[in-house]
N, C-alpha and C positions, 0 to 999 in steps of 0.2 A: 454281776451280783452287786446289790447294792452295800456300799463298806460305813459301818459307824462305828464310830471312837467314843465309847463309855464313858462316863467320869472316872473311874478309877483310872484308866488308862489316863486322861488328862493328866490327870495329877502326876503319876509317872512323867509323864512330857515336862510339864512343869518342875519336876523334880532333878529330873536331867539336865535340862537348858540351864536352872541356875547354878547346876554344879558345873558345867562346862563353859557357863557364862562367867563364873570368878577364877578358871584357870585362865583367859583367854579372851577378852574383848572379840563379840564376832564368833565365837565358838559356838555357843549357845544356839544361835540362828542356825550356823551350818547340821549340828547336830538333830534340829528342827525340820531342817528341807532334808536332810538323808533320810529321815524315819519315815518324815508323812510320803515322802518319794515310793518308801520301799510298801507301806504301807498299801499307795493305790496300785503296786502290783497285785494286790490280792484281790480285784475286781474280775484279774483273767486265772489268776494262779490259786487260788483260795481252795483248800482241800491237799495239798501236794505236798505239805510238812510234812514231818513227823508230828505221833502223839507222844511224847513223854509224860506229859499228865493231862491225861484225858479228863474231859471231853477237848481240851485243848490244843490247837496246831500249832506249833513254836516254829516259828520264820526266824532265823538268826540274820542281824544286819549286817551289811557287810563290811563299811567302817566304823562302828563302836562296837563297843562289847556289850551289847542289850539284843534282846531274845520280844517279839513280839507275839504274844498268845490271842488269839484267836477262836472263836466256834465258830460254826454256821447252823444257824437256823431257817428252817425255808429257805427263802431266798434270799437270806441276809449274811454277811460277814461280820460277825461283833464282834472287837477288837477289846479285849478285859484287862487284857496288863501290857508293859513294855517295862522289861526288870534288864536291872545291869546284872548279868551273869557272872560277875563277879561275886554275888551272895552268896549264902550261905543255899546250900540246896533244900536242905528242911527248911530255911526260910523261905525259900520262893513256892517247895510244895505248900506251906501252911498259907502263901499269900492267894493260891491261887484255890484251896477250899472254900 
């Protein structure tokens, strides 16, 4: 399946990296190659989450604490959010309406 990363999700990325970028010289990148890493799993795994908020797949990563959401359409894997699961949950369902 072919995998793309939205802009909303960018911006999460971008959101992340700089917060893990100011704990941590170097952080930031590794949090970058863990996600986009876990992310091109979903080229062979895509479908096999859970939906806790549908139409949504939530992949949890497995060194940070961010949840990456996902649909698929056709033949595509759209990747719409990547949220630190540390929010608030009515925040992450209203982010993900």
């Amino acid at each position: 399946m072919n995998v793309q990363i939205l802009d909303p999700a960018k911006d999460d990325l971008a959101e992340g990296y700089l917060f893990y970028e100011s704990q941590k010289t170097g952080l930031g990148h590794y949090f970058l190659d863990t996600i986009f890493a876990e992310i091109d799993t979903l080229e062979t795994f895509a479908g096999i989450h859970p939906k806790y908020y549908p139409p949504y797949f939530q992949m949890l990563s497995d060194k940070f604490p961010f949840s990456i959401f996902y649909r698929i359409e056709n033949d595509a894997v759209l990747v719409d959010a990547i949220i630190d699961q540390r929010r608030d949950p009515e925040w992450i369902a209203e982010r993900l309406n």
